[in-house]
C-alpha positions as CSV (number, residue, x, y, z in Angstrom):
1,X,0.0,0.0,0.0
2,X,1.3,3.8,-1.0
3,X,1.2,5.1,3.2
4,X,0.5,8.8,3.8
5,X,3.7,9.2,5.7
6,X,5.8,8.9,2.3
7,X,3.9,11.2,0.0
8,X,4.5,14.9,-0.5
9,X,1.0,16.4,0.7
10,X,2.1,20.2,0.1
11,X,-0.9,22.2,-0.9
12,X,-2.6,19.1,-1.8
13,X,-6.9,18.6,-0.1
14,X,-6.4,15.5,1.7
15,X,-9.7,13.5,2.8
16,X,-8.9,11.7,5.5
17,X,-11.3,8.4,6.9
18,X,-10.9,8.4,10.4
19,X,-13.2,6.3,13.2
20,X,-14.8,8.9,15.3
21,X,-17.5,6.7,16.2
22,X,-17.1,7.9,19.9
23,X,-19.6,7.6,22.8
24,X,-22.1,10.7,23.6
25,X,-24.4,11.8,26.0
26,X,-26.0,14.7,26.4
27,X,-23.9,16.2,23.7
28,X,-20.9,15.8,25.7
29,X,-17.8,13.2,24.8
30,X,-17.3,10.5,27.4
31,X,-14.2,9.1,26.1
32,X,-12.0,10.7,23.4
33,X,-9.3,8.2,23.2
34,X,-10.4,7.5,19.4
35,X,-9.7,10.9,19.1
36,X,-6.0,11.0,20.9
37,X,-5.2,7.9,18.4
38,X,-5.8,10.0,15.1
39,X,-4.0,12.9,16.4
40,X,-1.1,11.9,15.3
41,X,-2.2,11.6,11.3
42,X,-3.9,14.8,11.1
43,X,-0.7,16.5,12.9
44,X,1.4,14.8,9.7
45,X,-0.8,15.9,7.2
46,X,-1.2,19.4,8.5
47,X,2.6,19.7,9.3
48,X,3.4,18.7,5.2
49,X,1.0,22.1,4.1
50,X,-2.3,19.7,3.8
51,X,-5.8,20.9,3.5
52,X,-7.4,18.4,6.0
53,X,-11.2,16.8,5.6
54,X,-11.8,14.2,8.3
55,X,-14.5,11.9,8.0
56,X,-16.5,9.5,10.1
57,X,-19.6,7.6,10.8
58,X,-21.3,7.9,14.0
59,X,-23.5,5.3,15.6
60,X,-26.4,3.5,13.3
61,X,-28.5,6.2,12.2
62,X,-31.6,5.4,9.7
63,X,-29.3,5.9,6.6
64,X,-30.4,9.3,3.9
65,X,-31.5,10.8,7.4
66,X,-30.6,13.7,9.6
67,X,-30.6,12.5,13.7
68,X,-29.5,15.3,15.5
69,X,-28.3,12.7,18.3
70,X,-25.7,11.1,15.7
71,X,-23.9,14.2,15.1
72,X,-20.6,14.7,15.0
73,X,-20.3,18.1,15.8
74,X,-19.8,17.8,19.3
75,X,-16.8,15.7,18.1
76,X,-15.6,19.2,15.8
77,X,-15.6,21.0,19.3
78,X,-13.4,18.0,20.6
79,X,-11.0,17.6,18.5
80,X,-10.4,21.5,18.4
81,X,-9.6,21.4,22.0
82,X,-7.0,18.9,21.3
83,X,-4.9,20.2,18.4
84,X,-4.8,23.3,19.8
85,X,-7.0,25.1,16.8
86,X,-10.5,25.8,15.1
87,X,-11.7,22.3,13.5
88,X,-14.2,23.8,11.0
89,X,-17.6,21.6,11.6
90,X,-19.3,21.2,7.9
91,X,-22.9,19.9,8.1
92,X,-23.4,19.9,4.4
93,X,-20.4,18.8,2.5
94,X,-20.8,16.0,-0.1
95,X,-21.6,18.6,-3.2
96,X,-18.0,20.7,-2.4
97,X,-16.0,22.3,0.6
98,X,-13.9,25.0,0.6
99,X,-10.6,25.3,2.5
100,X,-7.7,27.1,3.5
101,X,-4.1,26.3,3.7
102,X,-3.3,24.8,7.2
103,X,-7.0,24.4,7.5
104,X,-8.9,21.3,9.5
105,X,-12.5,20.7,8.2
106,X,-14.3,17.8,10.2
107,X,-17.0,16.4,8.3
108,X,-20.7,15.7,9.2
109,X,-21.4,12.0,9.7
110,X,-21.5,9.8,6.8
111,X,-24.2,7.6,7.5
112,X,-26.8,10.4,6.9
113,X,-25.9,10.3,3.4
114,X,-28.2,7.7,1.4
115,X,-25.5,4.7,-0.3
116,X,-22.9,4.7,2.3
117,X,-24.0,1.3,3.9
118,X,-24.2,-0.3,0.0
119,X,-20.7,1.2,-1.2
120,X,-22.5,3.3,-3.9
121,X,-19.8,4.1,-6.6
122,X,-21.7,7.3,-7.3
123,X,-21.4,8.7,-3.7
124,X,-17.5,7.1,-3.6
125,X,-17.2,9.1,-7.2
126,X,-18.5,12.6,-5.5
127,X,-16.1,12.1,-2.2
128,X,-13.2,11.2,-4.1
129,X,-13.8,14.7,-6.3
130,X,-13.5,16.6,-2.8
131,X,-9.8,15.4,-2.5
132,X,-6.5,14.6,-4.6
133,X,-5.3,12.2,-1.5
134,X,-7.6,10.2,0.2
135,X,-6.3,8.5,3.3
136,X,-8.1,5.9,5.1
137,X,-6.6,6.0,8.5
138,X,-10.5,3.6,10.4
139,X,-8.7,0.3,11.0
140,X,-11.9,-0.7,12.6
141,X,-13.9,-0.1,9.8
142,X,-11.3,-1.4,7.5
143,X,-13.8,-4.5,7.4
144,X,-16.8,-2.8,5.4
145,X,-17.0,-2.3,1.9
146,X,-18.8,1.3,2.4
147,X,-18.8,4.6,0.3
148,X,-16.4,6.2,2.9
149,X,-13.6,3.2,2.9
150,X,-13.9,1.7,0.1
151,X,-15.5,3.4,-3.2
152,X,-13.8,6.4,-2.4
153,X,-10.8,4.6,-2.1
154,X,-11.1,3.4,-5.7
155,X,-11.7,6.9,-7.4
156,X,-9.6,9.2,-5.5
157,X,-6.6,10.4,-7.2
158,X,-4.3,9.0,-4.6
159,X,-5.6,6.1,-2.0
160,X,-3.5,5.6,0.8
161,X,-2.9,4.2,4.1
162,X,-2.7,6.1,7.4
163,X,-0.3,6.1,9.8
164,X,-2.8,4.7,12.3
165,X,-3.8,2.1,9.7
166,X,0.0,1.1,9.2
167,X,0.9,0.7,13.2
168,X,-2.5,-1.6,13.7
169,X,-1.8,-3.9,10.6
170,X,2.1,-3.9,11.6
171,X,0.9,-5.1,15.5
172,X,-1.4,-7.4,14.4
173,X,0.6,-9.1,11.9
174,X,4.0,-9.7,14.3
175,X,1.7,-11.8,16.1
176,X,0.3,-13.9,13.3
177,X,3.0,-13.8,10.8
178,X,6.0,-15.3,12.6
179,X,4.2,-15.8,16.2
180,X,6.5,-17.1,19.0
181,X,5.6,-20.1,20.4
182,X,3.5,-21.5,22.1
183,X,0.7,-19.4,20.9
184,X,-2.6,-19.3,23.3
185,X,-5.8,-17.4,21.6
186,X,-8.7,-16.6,24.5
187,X,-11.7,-15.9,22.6
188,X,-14.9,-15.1,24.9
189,X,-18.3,-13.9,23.9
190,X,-21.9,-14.3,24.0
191,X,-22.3,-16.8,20.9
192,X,-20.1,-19.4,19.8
193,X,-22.4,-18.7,16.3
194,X,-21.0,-14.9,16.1
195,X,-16.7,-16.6,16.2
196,X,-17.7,-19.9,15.2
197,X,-15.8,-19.5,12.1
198,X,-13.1,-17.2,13.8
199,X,-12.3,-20.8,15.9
200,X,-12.6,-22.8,13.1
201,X,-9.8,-20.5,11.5
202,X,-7.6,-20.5,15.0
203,X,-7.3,-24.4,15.3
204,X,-4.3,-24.1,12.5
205,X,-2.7,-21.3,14.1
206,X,-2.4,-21.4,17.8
207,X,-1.2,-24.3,20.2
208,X,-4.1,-23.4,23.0
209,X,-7.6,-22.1,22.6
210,X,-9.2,-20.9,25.5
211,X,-12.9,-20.2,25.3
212,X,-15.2,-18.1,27.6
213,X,-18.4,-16.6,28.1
214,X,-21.3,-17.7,26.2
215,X,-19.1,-19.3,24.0
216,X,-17.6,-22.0,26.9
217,X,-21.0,-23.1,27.8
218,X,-21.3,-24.3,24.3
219,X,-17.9,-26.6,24.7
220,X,-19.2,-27.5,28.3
221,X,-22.1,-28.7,26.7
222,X,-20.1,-30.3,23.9
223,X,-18.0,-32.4,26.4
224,X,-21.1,-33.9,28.5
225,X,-22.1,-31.7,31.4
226,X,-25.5,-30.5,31.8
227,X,-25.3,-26.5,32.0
228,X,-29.2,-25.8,33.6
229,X,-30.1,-22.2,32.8
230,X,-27.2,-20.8,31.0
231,X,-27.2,-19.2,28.1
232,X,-25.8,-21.4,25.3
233,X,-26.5,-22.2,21.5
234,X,-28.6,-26.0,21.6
235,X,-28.1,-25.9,18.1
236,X,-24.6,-25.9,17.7
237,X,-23.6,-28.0,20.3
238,X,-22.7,-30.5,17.6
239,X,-20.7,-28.1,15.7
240,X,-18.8,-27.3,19.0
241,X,-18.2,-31.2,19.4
242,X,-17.0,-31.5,15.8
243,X,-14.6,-28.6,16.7
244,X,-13.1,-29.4,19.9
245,X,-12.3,-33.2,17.3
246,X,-10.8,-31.1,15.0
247,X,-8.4,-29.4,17.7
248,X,-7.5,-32.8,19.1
249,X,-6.3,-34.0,15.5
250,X,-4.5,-30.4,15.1
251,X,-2.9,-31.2,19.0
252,X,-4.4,-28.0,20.2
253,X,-5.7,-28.2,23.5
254,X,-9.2,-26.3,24.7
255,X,-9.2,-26.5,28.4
256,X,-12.5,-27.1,29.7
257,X,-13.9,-24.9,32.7
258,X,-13.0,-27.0,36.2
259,X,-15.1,-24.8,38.1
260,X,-17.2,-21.7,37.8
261,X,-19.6,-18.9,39.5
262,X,-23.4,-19.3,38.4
263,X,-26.1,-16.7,39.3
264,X,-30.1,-17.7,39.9
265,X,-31.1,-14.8,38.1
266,X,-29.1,-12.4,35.1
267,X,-27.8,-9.5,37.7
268,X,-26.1,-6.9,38.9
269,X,-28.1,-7.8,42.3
270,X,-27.6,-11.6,41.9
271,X,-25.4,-13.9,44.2
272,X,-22.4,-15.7,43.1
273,X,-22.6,-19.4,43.7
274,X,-18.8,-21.4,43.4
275,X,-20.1,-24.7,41.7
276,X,-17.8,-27.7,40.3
277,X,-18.6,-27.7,36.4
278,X,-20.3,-30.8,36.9
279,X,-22.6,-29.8,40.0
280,X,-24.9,-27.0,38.3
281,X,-28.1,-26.4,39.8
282,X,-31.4,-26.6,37.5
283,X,-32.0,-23.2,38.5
284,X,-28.6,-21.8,37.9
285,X,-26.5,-20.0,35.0
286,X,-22.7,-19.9,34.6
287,X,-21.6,-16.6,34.7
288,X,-17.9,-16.7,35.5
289,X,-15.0,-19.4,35.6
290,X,-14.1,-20.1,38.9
291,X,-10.9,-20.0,41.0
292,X,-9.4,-23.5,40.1
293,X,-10.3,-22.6,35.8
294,X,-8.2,-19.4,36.3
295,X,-5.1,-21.1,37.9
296,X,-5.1,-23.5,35.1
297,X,-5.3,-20.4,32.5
298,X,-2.9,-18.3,34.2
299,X,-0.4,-21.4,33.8
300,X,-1.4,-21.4,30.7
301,X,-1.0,-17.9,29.5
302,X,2.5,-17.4,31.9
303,X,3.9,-20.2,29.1
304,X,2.8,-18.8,26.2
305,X,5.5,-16.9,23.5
306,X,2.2,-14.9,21.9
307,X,-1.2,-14.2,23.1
308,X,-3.8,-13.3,21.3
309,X,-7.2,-11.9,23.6
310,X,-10.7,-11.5,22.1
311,X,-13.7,-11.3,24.6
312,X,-13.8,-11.6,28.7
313,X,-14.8,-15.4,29.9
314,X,-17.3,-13.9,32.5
315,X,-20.1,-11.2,32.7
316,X,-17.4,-9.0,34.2
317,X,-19.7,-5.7,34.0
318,X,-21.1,-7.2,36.9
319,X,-18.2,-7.2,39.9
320,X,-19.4,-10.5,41.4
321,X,-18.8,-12.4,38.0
322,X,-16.3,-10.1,37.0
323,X,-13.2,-11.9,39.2
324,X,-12.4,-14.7,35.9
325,X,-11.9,-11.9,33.9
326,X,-9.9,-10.0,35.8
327,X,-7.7,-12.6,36.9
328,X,-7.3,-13.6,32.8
329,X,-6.3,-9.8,32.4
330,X,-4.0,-9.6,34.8
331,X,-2.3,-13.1,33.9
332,X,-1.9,-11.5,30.3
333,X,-0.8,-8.1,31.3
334,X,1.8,-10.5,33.6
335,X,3.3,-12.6,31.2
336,X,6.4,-12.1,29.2
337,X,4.7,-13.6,25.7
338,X,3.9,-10.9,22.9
339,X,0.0,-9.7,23.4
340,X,-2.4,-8.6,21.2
341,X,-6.0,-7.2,22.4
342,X,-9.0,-6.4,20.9
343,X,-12.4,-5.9,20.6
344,X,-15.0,-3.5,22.2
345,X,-15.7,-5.6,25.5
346,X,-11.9,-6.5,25.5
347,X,-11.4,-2.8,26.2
348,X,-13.8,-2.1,28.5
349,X,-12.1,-4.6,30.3
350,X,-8.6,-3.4,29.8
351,X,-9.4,-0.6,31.1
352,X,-11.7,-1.3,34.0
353,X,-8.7,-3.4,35.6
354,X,-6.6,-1.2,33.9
355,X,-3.7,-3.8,32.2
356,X,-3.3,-1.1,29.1
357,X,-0.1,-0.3,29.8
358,X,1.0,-3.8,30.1
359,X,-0.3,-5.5,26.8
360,X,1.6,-5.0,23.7
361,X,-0.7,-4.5,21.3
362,X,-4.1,-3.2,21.7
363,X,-5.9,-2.7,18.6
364,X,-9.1,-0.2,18.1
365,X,-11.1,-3.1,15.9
366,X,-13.9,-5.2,16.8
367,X,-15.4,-6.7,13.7
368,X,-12.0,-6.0,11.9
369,X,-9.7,-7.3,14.3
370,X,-12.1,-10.8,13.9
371,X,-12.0,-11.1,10.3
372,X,-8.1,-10.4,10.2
373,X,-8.1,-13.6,13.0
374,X,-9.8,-15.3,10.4
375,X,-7.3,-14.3,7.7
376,X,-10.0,-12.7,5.9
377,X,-8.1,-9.5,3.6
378,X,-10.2,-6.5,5.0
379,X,-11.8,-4.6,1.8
380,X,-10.5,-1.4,3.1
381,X,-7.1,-3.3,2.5
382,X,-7.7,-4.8,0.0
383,X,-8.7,-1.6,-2.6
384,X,-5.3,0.2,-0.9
385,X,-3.1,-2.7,-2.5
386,X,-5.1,-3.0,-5.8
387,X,-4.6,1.1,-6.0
388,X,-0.6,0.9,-5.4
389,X,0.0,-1.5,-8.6
């Protein structure tokens, strides 16, 4: 891919894709650290003589439609506070935008424009006439073929990479492309449906696969216990057995739960109850691993050359079901292996028992940071590489 850092940007308008899909209430920014991350690129590109555009989507408005509680312009106030100078907030933009020299223009939201979701080459066409550099800089967007990553990508006169872009694709790939062994994946989550193939894709890459959350039931399920009342996929159960066969042929071991903390009732009020995995109560759900399970991941995870973490292996929001996760965090943050984090509830929990400063890679993806797991080439990516031939 051509990368923004290596191009002359001198008097050129640069439209840059950024992920600005921050959380808001009451108009006010709760946390800006998407913001702090793309400080760095718009710095670059002002600091070569660039005109700046910045664009970005903000939550899942009806698309075509104005919702006054999706806009980015608190964001414009924001990021003006941060570098220090006037980010120009422009609510109607797709049909031109003037700009200065030195000038920072931050875009209204993209999804109010009709086509975005579908990657309409006509709305790609008109963003790509705004600029003569685009730069998509949205690593976790980098997995959706939209107007604003993709077919603007393809008509711009220069598509390029940002420097936020490079750094997660250059973390995420020391840990996948020459891994140090042995690797341990922990992949947790609600539905072993939603990362079914995500495991599938792991078994011929790692040497350990530990599962949690919703997902663990499943393989609890899969290896004979009974789990009452927690939530788990009956459906798949047969899918999960098929895959924890597959990982014995591929010698990768998936420890199964020794213990865990079950709740009578879904929570924050609800009492933790230790249980063996094989002593469940009708009434009960698994909410947590329990104390001997986390020893026998920590052992894990303190031999392990890489790790790679996707999802907590409790329902840590709540404190009482919350101690398997933070255990796993702190066993990771401990360990001398080569981490890599990410993944929306992964964050929430790096920061609650706040491990950032002890994991070495923590990447701003979700659904992107999934499909690279599954070697999938993101089409944001993809359209980059096609452009630099």
């Amino acid at each position: 891919m051509l990368e923004m850092s290596k191009l002359d940007l001198a008097g050129k308008r640069v439209l840059i894709r950024e992920d600005f899909n921050v959380p808001i209430s009451d108009g006010e920014i709760t946390s800006d650290k998407r913001l702090m991350a793309a400080l760095p690129t718009i710095r670059t590109a002002l600091n070569r003589g660039a005109q700046v555009m910045i664009m970005s989507h903000l939550g899942r408005p009806k698309e075509g439609t104005f919702d006054p509680d999706m806009t980015l312009e608190p964001v414009a106030h924001r990021l003006s506070e941060l570098l220090g100078l006037v980010v120009r907030f422009e609510k109607d933009w797709i049909n031109g935008v003037s700009l200065q020299p030195g000038e920072v223009v931050l875009l209204e939201n993209v999804r109010f424009l009709k086509g975005e979701s579908d990657n309409d080459l006509e709305l790609g066409k008109a963003m790509a006439v705004l600029c003569d550099t685009f730069v998509m800089d949205a690593f976790a967007t980098a997995h959706r073929a939209q107007a604003s990553t993709h077919a603007v990508a393809r008509f711009a006169p220069v598509a390029c990479a940002g420097p936020l872009l490079m750094r997660e694709l250059a973390g995420l790939e020391r840990g996948f492309m020459a891994p140090q062994s042995p690797v341990v994946a922990v992949v947790g989550g609600a539905k072993v449906s939603t990362k079914l193939t995500v495991l599938e894709s792991l078994l011929s890459k790692v040497d350990k696969l530990i599962v949690g959350g919703g997902i663990a039931n499943n393989f609890i399920a899969a290896a004979g216990f009974d789990i009452c009342s927690s939530l788990f996929e009956p459906d798949l159960v047969e899918a999960t057995r098929d895959l924890m066969q597959v990982a014995i042929d591929a010698d990768v071991e998936i420890p199964i739960p020794l213990d865990v903390v079950c709740g009578r009732e879904f929570s924050e009020d609800a009492a933790p109850i230790a249980r063996q995995v094989n002593k469940v109560a009708a009434n009960e759900m698994i909410l947590d691993i329990g104390p001997k399970t986390s020893s026998l991941y920590s052992r894990l995870l303190e031999d392990a050359g890489t790790i790679v973490w996707n999802g907590p292996v409790g329902v840590f929001e709540f404190d009482q079901f919350g101690q398997g996760t933070m255990d796993l965090s702190m066993s990771i943050a401990e360990s001398p292996a080569y981490s890599i984090a990410g993944g929306g509830d992964t964050l929430a929990a790096i920061d609650k028992y706040g491990v950032g400063d002890d994991i070495s890679y923590i990447s701003t993806g979700g659904g992107a940071f999934l499909e690279f797991l599954e070697g999938k080439t993101l089409p944001a990516v993809g359209i980059l590489e096609e452009r630099s031939m």
